[in-house]
N, C-alpha and C positions, 0 to 999 in steps of 0.2 A: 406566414409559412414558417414551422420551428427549422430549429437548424439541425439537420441531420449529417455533418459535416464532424469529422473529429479531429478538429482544431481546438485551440484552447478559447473562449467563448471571450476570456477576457484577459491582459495582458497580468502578470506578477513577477514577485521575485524568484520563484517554483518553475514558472511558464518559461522564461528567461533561461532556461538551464537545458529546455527541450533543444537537442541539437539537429541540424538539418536534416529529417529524411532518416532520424535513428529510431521513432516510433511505423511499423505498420498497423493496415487493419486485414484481418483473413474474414471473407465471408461463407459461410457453409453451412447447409442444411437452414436455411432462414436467421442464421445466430451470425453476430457479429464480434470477433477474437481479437482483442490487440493484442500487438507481440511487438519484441527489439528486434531490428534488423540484425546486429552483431552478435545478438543470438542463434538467431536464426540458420548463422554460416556455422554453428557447430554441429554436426550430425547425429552426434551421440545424448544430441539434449534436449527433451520437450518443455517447453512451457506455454502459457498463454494469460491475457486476464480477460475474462467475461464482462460483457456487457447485458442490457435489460433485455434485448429485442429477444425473441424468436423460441420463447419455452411455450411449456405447456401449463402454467399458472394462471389464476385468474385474478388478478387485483385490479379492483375499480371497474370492472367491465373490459380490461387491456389482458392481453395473452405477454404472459414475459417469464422470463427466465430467472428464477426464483432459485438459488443454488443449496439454499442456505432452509432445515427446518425450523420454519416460525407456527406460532400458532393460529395463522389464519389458511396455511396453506396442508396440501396432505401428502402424508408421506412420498404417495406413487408419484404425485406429480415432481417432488424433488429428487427422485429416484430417475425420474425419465430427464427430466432438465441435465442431472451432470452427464448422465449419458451423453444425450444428445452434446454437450458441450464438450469429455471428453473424445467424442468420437470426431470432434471439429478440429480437433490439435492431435490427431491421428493418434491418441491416448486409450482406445477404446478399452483395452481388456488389463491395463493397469490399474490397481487398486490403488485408491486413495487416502491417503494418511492426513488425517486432523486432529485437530486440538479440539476440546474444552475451552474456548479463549477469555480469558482471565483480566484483561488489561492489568499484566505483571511483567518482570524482565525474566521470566524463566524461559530458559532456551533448552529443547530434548534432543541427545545428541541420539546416531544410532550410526554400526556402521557392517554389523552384518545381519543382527535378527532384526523381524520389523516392531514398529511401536505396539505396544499394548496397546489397546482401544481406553478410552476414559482418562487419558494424560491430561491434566490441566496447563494449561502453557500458553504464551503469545510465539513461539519461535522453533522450527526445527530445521537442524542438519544431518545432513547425510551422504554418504558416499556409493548408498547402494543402487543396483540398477535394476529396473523392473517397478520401482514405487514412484508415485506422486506426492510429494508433498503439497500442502494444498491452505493457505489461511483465507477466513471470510471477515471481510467489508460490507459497510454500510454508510462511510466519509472516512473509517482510520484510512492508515497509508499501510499498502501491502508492498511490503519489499521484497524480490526477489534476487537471489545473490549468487554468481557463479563463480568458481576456480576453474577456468578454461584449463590450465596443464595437470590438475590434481584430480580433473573430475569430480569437484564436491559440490554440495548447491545447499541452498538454506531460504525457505519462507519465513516472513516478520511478516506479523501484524502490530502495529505500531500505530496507539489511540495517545492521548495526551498522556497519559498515566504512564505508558510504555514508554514513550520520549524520555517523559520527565525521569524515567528511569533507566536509561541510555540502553534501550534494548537491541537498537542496532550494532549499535559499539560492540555488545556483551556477545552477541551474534557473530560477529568478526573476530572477536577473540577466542569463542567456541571452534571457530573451523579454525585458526592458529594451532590452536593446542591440539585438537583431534585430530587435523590431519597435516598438519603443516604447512597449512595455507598461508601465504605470504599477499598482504592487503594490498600491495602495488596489483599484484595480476588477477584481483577481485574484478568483479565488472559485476555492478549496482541498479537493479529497475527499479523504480518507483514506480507507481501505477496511479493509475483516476485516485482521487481523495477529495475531500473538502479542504476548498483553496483559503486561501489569507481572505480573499475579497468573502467571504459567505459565513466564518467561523468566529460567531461572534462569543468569546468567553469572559468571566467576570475580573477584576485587577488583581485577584488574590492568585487566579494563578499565572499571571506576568512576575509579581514578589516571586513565585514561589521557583520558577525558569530562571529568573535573575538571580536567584542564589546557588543554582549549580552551574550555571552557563556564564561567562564571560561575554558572550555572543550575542544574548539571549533577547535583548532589545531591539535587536535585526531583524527578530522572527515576528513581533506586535509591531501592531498599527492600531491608533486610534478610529473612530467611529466618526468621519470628517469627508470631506469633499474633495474633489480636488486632488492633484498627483503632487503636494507639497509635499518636503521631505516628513518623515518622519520623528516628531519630538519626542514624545516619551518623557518630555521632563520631568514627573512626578518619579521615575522611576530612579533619576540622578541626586545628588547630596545637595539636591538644596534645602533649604530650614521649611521643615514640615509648613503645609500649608500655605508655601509659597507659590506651586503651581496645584491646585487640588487635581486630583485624578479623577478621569471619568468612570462613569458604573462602568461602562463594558470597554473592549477592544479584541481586534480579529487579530488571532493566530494562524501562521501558516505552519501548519506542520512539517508539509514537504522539506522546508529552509532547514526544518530543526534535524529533522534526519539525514537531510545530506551533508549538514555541518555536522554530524556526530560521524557522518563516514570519512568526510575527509579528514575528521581529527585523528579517527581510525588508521586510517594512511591507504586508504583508496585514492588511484588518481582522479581528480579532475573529470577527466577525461572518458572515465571509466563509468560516472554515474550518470545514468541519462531518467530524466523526471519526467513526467507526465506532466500537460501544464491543463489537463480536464479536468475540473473541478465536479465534483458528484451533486453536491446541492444544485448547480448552473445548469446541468445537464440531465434534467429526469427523464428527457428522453430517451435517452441512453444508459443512466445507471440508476441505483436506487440510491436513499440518502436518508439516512436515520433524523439527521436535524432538520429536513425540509420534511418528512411525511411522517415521523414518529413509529409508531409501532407496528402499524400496518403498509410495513414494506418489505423487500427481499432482500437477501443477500447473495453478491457478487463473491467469486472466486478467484484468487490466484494461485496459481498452479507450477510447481517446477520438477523435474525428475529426468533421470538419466535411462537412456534405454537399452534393452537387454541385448545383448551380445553385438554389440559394435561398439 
């Protein structure tokens, strides 16, 4: 019997950060929407993150919710999918603002005309009301970011390339500067990604974390059994060749972007993670490293709404 439950499937250091009772799930029209509770209590603010269930696509013989245009699926049917998923987060007649996404740290600020169409970027903020912003997934981490008293908001998509290039940080310092945003009264979602347990990458780019991040050996784990701590020796000053390094080890990305928020100077408190891993869970979402090229893309979505 798979597990149709949205719990986190298997425990981490990501999972660990989900706070009691701070993720829901909204169901509507056959689609299934997570959302933050603590967002949820602000009236003036929609967001959501899509799941696989309940589109009008065809992958593998399964009907799922495809947000994203890939080449196996067709225009109308992504056309009818965001629909149907904005009209689930009562979104229906706001237009949707995307990126070109690049895995870079470019963040597009806007704060009365809307974005031009064909912007290349992983990040946008904004203050306006009436627009969605909107990043697509497939295992990155989609962050969405609010200023509860300034009314600003900002979607990241944030793949290793963007970590490695502190695109949340830059994102934080984008609403600083544009609007004044002070990172104590930020409040930070994470959404579904590929967890530490599933994301296996090669040692060059563990070197490559450990030379920007102090931190950085927090976020790898070897390729081992067992919930012993974490060594990483090869990664430490000892005399080459004293511990050789394995081919692979799994990153958690979640760890790496909520450690670039709190270095940002969001509370604690403020950032609430998803602890569903997207490889773990194909029931529920899609996942570029479990299915390769022939899958969909998942949407997060944030935006401030017209005249309240």
């Amino acid at each position: 019997m798979p597990n149709t439950s949205l719990r986190p499937a298997r425990s981490s250091r990501a999972a660990r950060t989900l706070g009691k009772g701070a993720w829901v799930e909204s169901r509507r029209g056959g689609l299934r929407v997570l959302q933050v509770r603590a967002l949820k209590t602000l009236p003036w603010l929609l967001h959501g993150f899509s799941t696989r269930p309940g589109g009008v696509s065809l992958l593998e013989g399964e009907r799922v919710l495809n947000l994203g245009f890939t080449d196996w699926d067709t225009r109308e049917h992504v056309q009818s999918n965001r629909e149907r998923f904005l009209a689930a987060i009562s979104a229906a007649k706001l237009p949707l603002v995307t990126l070109r996404q690049i895995h870079s740290d470019v963040v597009h600020v806007f704060d009365a005309a809307p974005l031009k169409k064909n912007h290349c970027g992983d990040a946008l903020v904004a203050r306006v009301s009436g627009l969605l912003l909107a990043v697509q997934t497939a295992d990155c981490v989609p962050i969405l970011l609010v200023d509860p008293k300034r009314r600003a908001v900002a979607a990241v998509h944030a793949g290793w390339r963007g970590t490695l290039q502190r695109i949340a940080e830059k994102t934080v310092g984008q609403l600083q500067m544009s609007f004044g945003a002070r990172p104590s009264d930020l409040v930070a979602a994470l959404g579904p990604a590929i967890g530490g347990c599933c994301y296996e990458v090669g040692t060059e780019l563990a070197h490559a974390f450990s030379a920007q991040f102090d931190r950085a050996a927090d976020w790898f784990d070897e390729l081992r059994t067992g919930d012993e701590p974490n060594p990483l020796q090869w990664l430490s000053m000892s005399p080459p060749g004293h511990h050789p390094p394995p081919k692979k080890v799994r990153l958690d990305l979640r760890a790496a972007n909520r450690r670039q928020l709190l270095d940002a100077g969001l509370a604690e408190k403020n950032i609430l993670v998803s602890g569903l891993c997207t490889a773990c869970r194909r029931e529920l979402f899609f996942s570029y490293r479990r299915e390769g090229a022939q899958t969909g893309r998942l949407l997060s979505v944030i935006g401030i709404r017209d005249g309240i």
